[in-house]
N, C-alpha and C positions, 0 to 999 in steps of 0.2 A: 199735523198732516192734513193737506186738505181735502175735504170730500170722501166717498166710499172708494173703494179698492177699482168699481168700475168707472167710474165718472174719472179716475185719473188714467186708467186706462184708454177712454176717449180722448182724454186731452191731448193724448201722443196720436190722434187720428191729425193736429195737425201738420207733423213731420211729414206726414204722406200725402198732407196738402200741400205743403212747399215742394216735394217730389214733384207733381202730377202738374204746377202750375208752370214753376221755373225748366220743367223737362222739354219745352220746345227750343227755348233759348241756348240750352247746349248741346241740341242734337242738328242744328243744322247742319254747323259745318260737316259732321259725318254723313249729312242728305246730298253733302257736295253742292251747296247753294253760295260758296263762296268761290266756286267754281263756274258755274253755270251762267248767275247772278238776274238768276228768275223772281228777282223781289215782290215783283205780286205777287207767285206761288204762297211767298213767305207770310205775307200780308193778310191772303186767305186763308192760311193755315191759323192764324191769332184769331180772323173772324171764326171759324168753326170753332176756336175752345171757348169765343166769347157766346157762340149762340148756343152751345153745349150749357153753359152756366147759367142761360137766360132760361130755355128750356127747362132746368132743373127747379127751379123755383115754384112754378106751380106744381109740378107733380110729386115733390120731394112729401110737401109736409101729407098728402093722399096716404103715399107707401106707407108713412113712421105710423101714421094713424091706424091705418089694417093690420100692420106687421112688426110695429115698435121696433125699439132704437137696436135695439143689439141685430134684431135679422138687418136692418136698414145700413148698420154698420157693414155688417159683413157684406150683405149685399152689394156696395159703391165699391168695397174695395176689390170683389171678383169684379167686376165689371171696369176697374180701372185695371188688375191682370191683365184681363181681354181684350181691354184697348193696346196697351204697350204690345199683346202679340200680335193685333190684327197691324197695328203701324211695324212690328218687324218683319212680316210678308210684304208691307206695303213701300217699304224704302226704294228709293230712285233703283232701277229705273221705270217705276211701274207707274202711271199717271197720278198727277199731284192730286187731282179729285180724291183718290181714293183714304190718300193721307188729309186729306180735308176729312173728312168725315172721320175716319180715326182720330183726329183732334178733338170733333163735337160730342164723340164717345167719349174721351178721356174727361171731357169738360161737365159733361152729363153727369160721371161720376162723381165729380169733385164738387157738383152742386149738391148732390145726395148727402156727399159724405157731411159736407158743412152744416147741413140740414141738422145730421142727427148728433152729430156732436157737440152743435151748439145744445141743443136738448137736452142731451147727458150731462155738460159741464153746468147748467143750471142751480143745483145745486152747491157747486165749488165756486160760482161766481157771486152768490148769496152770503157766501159766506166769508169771502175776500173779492172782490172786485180786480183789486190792486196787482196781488199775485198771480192771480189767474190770467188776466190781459196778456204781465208781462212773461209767465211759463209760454203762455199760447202762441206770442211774436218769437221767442226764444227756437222753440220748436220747431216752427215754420222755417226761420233762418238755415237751422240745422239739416233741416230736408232738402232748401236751395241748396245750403253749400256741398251737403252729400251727394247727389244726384251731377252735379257740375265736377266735383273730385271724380265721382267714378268712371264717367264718360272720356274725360280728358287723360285719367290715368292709363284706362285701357285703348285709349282712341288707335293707336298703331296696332294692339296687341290682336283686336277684336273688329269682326265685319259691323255695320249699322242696323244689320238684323239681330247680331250675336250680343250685341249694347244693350238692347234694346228688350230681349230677351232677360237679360241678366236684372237689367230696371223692373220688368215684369214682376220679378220672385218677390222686392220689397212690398207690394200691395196683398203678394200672398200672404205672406207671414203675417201683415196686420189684419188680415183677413181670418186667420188662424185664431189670433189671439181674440178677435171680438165674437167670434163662434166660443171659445170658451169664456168670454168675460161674465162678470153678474151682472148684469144693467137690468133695470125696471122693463117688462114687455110693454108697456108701452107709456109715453110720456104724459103730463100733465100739466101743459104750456100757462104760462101765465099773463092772461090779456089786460093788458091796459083798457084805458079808456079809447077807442080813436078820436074820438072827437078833442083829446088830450094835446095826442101826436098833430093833427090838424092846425090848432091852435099855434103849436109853437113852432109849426112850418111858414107861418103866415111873417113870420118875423123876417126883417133885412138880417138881422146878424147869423140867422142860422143860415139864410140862401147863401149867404158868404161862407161860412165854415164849407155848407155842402160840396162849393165851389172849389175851396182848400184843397179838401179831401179826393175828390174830381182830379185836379189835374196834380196833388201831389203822386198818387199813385200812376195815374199816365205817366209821368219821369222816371220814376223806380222800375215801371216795368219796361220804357219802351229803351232805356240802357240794359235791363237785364235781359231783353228779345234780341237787339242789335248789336250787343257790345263786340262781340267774337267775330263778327261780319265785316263789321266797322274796323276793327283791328286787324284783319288779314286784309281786307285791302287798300287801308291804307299805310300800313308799315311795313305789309310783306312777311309778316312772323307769320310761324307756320301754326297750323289748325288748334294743335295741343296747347303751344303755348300762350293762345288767345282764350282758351278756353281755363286755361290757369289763371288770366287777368281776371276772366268772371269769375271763377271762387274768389279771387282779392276781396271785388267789389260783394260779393254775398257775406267773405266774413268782415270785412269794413262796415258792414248793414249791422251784422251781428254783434258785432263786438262793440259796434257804435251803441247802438241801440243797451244793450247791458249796460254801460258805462254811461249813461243817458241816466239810468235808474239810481244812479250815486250824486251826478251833477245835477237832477232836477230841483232836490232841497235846497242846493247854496247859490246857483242861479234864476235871475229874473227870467221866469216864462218865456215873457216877451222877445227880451232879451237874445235871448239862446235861440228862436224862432227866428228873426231880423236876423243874426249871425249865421244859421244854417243856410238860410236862402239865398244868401249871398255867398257865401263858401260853395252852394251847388253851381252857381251860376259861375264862380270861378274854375271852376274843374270843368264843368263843359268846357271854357275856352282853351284850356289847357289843353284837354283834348280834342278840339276841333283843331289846334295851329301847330301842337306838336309833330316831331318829324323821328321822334328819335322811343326807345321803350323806357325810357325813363320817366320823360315824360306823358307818356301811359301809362305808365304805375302811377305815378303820383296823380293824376288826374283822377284814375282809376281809387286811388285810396280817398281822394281828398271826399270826391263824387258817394263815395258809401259812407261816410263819416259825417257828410253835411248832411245827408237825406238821413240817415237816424233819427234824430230827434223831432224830427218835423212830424213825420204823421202820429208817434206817441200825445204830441203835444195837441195835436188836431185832434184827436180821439179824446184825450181829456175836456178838451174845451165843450165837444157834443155831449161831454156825460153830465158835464155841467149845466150845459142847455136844454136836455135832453132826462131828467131824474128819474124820469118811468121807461129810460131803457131796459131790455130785459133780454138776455140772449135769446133766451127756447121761444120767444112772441119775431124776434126783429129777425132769426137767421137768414132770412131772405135779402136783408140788409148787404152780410158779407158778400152774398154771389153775386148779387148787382153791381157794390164797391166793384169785388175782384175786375168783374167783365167792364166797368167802365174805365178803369187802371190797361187792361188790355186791351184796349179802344185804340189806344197810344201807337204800340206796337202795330197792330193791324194797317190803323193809317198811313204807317211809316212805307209800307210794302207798297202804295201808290206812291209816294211821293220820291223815294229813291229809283223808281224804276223811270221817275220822269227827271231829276235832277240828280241821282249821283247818290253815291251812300254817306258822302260829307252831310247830306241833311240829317241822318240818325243823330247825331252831334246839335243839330237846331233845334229839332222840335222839346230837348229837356230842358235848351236853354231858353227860350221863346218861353216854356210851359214855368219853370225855376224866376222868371220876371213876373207870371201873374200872378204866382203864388205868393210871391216877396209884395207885391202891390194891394192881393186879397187881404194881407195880413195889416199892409199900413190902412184900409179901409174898417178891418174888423177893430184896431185900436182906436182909430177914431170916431166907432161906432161907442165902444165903450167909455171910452173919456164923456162924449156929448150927452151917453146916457148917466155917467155919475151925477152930471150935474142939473 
């Protein structure tokens, strides 16, 4: 078993991350933005959770230092409650500002919370690396796809306040459990050297991986912001059932991603990397020429299946590059990642509101070519340096 009773405790703080990041992506359509097709609305709303998660990074590690991990816990996840109530007062038709700033709340928490759970799981990452990663991607998965099931399940049953409301309660209950969990009051981070970190930024092959990781996650999130949008208007399925295509694609992530953890020993790296990025950029077209829901599922499945293994594979490569990573020094790492992955999405809300929502369909395919190209430039970095 790994780690204390609390530290696996926190690691289930990231199910309530995959909650709080992937929850804009399935509530629009109940904002009736597939309706409206106020796309900068939607676009703003990405920037508020992205400047929520930028915000959070300096102030995060202040709080964990005065008030340690378990009140910091608890702390992000009343304040992620708070946000899901202040966005069910604030649903259409009340002005999109106001749900902007409800975003940058939600986002604020989700820096906090990253904050202290990276902290907490320090010790279970010491002591497996391996397992911990892939628990903590697993997790996350399981929050998208929960939070995407529930919305869609009840989408006819329930108002966009009463959604919205009922998403609320899961930040309570893990707010519950981290008021009673045992965590250390307060952390004992472990600093590298910087001038370590500096060193091995100065490198071409890391600015490359950086790169990877940059615009793989722009693809993953700005089909998990657009998908449901993209699919009501351009095949005419109704709200629910577009929102059923985004769990596909979340447990397509998920179940890719797990089944990533069995095929990585008997497949070449590289291999599998060059295959995924090609396999994503074939499901974008799938789904940009398709007419029919078939061919949205399958695009839809192909598109979470290819992107699995890619950012596993990416994240191993920096830890290779990278040996004095260390969760509870780098967590500011993840909220930066997250928010420059949400970049994607945000951009998409200018650019469909000047071209049409067939572009949500280009920018993963445009961004699935630089990735496939980063990657033939990081092998060729490595071949020149074996020799």
């Amino acid at each position: 078993m790994l780690g204390s009773a609390g530290s696996r405790r926190a690691l289930a703080g990231f199910f309530l991350s995959g909650v709080m990041l992937s929850f804009l992506g399935a509530i629009l359509p109940a904002w009736q933005h597939h309706i409206s097709s106020e796309y900068g609305d939607v676009g703003l709303y990405f920037a508020g959770l992205v400047g929520g998660l930028l915000a959070s990074v300096g102030a995060a590690p202040r709080l964990l230092e005065r008030r340690g991990i378990g009140w910091t816990l608890a702390f992000a996840c009343a304040l992620s409650g708070c946000a899901f109530l202040f966005l069910a007062f604030a649903s259409p038709p009340v002005s999109a500002w106001w749900r902007i700033g409800g975003m940058a709340l939600l986002g604020f928490a989700a820096g906090l919370l990253h904050t202290a759970v990276f902290h907490a799981i320090s010790p279970m990452y010491r002591h497996d690396p391996a397992a911990t990663v892939n628990l903590a991607g697993i997790l996350f998965g399981l929050g998208c796809l929960s939070v995407t099931l529930l919305i869609s399940g009840a989408f006819y049953a329930y108002t966009a306040a009463a959604l919205q409301a009922w998403v609320a309660v899961i930040p309570a209950l893990f707010g519950w459990m981290y008021v009673k969990a045992p965590l250390p009051p307060h952390p004992a981070p472990h600093h590298p050297p910087v001038r370590e970190l500096f060193s091995e930024l100065r490198s071409a092959v890391a600015v490359l991986l950086a790169l990877a990781l940059f615009f793989q996650l722009g693809n993953e999130w700005a089909l998990a912001g657009w998908l449901p949008l993209f699919l009501i208007q351009k095949l005419g399925i109704s709200p629910a059932s577009s929102l059923m295509m985004l769990a596909l694609y979340w447990l397509a992530l998920l179940v890719g991603r797990v089944a990533a953890q069995w095929v990585l020993p008997r497949v070449r790296h590289a291999r599998l990397l060059f295959a995924s990025s090609a396999g994503a950029m074939f499901g974008c077209l799938i789904l940009l020429f398709t007419d029919n829901r078939f061919g949205a599922i399958s695009g839809t499945l192909l598109l979470g299946a290819a992107f699995a293994p890619i950012y596993p594979l990416l994240v191993e490569k920096v830890g290779h590059r990278f040996p004095s990573f260390h969760p509870g020094f780098y967590n500011g790492i993840f909220s930066i990642a997250m928010a420059g992955g949400l970049l994607a999405p945000a951009t998409l809300g200018f650019y469909t509101s000047q071209w049409g929502v067939s572009v949500v369909m280009g920018l993963p395919l445009a961004g699935s070519a630089v990735v496939f190209a980063l990657l033939v430039l990081i092998s060729l970095e490595a071949r020149f340096a074996r020799r």
